[in-house]
The first five atom37 places (N, CA, C, CB, O) and aatype in JSON, in Angstrom:
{
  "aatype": [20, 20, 20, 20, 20, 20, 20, 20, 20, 20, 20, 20, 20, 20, 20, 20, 20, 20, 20, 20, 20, 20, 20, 20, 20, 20, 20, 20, 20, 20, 20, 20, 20, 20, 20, 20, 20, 20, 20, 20, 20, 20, 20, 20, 20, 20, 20, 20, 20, 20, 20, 20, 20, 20, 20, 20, 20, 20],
  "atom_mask": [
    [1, 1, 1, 1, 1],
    [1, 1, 1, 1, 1],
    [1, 1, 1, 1, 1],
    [1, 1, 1, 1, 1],
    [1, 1, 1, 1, 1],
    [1, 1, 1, 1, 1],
    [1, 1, 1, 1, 1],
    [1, 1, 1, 1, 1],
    [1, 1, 1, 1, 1],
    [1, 1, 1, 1, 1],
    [1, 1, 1, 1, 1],
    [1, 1, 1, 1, 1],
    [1, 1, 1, 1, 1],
    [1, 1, 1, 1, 1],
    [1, 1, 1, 1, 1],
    [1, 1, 1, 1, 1],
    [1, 1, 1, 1, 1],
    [1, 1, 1, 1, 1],
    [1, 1, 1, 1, 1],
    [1, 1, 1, 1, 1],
    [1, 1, 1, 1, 1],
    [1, 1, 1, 1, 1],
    [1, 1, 1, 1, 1],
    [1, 1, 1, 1, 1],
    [1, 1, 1, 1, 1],
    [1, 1, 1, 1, 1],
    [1, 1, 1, 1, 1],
    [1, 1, 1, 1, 1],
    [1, 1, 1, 1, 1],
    [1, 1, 1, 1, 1],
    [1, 1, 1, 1, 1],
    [1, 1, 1, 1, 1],
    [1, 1, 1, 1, 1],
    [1, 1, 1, 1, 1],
    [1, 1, 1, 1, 1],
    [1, 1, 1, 1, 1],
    [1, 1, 1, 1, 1],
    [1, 1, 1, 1, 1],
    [1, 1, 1, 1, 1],
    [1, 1, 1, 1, 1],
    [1, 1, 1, 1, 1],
    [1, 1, 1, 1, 1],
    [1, 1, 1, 1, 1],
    [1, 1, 1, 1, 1],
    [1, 1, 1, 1, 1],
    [1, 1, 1, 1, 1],
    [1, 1, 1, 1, 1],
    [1, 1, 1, 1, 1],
    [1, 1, 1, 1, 1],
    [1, 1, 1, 1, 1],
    [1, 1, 1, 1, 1],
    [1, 1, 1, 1, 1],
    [1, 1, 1, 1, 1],
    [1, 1, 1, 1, 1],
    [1, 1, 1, 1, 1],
    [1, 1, 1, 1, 1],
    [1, 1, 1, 1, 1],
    [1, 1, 1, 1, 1]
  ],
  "atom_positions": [
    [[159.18, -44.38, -19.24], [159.61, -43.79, -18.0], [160.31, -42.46, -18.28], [160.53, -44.75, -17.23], [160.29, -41.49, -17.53]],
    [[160.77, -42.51, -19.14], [161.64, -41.15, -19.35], [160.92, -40.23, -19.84], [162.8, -41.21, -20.25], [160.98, -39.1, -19.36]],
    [[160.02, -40.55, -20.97], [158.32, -39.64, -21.26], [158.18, -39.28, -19.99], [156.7, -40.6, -21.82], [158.65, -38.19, -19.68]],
    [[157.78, -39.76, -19.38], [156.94, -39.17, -18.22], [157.64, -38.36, -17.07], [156.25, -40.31, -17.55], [157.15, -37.52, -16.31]],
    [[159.3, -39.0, -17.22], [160.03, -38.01, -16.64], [160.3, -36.44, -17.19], [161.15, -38.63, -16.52], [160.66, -35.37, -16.7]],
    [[159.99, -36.83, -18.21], [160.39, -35.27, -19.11], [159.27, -34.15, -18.98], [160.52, -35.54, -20.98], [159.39, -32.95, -18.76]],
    [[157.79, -35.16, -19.24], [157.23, -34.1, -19.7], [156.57, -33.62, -18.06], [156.12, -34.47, -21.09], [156.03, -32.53, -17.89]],
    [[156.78, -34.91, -16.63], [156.32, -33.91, -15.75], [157.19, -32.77, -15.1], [155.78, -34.59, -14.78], [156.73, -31.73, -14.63]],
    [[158.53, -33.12, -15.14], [159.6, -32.44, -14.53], [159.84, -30.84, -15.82], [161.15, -33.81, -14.39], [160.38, -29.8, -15.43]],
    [[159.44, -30.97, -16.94], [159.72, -29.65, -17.37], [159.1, -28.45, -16.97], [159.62, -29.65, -18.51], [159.76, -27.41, -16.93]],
    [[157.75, -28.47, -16.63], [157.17, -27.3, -15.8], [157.87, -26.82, -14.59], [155.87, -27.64, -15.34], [158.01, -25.6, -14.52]],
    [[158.47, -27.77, -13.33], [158.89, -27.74, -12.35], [160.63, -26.78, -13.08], [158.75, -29.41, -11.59], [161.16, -25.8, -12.55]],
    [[161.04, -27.4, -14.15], [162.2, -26.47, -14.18], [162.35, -24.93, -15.06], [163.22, -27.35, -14.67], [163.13, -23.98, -15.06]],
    [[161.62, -25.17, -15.48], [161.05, -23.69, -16.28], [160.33, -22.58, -15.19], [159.65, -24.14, -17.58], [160.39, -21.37, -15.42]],
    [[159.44, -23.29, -13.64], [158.93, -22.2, -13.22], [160.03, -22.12, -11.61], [157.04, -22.37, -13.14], [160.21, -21.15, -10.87]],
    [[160.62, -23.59, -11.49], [160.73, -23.1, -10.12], [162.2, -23.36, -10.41], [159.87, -23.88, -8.75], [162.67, -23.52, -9.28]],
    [[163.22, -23.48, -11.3], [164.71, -23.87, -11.2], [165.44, -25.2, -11.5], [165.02, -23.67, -9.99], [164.8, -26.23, -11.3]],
    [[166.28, -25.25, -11.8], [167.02, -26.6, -11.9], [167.55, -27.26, -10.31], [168.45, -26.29, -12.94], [167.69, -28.47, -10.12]],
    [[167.74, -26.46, -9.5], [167.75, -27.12, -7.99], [166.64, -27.43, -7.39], [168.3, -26.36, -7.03], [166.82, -28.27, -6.5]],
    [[165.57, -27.09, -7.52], [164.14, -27.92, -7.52], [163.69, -29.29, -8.52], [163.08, -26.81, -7.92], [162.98, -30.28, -8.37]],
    [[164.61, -28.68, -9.7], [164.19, -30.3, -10.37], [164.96, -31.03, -9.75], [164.4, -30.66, -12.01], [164.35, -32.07, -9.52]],
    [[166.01, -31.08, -9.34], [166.89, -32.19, -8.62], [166.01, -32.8, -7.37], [168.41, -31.47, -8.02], [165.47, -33.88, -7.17]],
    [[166.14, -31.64, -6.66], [165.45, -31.91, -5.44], [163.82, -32.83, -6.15], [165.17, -30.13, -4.47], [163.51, -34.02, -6.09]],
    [[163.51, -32.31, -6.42], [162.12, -33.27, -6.83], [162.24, -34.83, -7.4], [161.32, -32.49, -8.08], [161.54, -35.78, -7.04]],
    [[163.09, -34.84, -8.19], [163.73, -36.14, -9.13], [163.98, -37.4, -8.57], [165.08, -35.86, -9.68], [163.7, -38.53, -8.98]],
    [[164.61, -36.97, -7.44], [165.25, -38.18, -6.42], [164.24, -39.57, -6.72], [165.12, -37.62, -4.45], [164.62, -40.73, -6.86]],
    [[163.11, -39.11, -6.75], [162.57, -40.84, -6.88], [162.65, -41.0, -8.14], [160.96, -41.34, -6.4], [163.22, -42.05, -8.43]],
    [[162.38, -40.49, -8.88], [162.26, -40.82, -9.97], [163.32, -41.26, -11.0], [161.7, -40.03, -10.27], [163.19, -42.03, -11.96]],
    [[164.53, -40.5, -10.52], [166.28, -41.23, -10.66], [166.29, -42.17, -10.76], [167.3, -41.24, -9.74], [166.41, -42.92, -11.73]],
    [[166.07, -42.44, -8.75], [166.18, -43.85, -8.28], [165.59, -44.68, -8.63], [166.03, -44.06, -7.29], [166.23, -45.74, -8.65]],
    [[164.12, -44.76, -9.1], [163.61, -45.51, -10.17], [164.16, -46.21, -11.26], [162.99, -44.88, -10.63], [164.1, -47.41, -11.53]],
    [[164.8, -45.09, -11.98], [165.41, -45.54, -13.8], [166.46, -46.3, -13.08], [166.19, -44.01, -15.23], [166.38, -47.52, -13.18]],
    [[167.25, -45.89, -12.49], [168.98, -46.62, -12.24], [168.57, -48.29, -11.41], [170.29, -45.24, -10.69], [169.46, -49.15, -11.42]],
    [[167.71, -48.49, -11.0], [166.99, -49.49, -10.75], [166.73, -50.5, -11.68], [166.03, -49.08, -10.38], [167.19, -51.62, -11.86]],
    [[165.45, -49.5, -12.5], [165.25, -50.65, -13.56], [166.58, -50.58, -14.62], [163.66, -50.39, -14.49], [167.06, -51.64, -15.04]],
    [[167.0, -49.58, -14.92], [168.24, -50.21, -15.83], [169.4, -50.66, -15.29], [168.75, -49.31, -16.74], [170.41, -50.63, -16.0]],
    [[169.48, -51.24, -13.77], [170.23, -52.39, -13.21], [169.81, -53.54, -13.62], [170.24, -52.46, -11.89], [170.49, -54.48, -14.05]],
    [[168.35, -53.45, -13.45], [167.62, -55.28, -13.9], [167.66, -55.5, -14.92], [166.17, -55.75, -13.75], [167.79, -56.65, -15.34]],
    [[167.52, -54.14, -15.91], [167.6, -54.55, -17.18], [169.07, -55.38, -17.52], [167.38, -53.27, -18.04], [169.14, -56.56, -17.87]],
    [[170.05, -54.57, -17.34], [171.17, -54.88, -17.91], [171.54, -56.4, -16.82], [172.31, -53.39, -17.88], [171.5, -57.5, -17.38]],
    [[171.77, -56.35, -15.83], [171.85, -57.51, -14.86], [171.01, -58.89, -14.49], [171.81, -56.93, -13.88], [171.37, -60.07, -14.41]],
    [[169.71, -58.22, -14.3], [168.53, -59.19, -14.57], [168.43, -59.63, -12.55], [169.13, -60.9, -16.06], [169.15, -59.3, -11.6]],
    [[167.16, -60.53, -12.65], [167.07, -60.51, -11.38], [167.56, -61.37, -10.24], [166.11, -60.45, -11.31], [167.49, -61.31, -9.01]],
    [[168.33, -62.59, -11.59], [169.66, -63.25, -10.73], [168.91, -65.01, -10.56], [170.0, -62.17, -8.67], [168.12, -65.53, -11.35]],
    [[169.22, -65.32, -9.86], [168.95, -66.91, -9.45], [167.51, -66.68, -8.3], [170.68, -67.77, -8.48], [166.52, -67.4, -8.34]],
    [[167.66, -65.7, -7.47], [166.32, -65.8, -6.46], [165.03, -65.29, -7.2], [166.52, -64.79, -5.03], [163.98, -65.57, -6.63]],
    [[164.91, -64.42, -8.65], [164.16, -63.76, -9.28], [162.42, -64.67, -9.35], [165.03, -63.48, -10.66], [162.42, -65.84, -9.71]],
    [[161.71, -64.29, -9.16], [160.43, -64.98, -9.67], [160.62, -65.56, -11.23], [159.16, -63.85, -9.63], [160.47, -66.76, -11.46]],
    [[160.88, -64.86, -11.99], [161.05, -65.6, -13.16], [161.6, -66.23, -13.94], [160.94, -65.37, -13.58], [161.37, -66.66, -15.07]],
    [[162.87, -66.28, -12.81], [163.96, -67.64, -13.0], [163.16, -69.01, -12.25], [165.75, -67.3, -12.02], [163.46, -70.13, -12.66]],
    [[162.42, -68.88, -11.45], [161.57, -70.22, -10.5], [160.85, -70.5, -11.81], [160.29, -69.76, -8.83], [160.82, -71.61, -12.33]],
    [[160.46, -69.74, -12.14], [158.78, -69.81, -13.35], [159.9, -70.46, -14.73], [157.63, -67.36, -13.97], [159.96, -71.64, -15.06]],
    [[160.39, -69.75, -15.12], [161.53, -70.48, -16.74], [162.03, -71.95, -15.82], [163.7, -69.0, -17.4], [161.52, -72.98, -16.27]],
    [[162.85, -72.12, -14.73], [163.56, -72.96, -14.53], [163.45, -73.72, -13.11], [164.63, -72.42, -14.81], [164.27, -73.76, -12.19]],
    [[162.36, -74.21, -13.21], [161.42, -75.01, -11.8], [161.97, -76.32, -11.43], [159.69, -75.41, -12.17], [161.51, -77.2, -10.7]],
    [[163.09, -76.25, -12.13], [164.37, -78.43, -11.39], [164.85, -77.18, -11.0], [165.88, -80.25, -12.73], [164.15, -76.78, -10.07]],
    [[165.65, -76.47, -11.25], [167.22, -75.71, -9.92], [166.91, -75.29, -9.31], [168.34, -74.71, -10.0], [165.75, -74.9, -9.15]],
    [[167.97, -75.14, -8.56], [167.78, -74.87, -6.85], [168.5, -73.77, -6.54], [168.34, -76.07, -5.82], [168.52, -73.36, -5.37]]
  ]
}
């Protein structure tokens, strides 16, 4: 994810500015801070793959 953040966002800041890369980024931010919430947190007790590992709890 960050590959791909780098290498598409460097054209955008080399031709059009660093307040265009921001402005452009927004999803792609919001993306990473996302997955490295789940990463570090995980997806909790309602997660699909807590049902799938642990199919007795409730």
């Amino acid at each position: 994810m960050l590959v791909a953040f780098a290498t598409a966002k460097t054209q955008v800041l080399l031709h059009d500015g660093f307040r265009e890369l921001l402005h452009g980024s927004r999803t792609d931010r919001a993306m990473l801070l996302g997955s490295l919430y789940l990463l570090i947190e995980g997806g909790g007790r309602w997660s699909a793959d807590n049902r799938f590992y642990h199919p007795n709890q409730q």
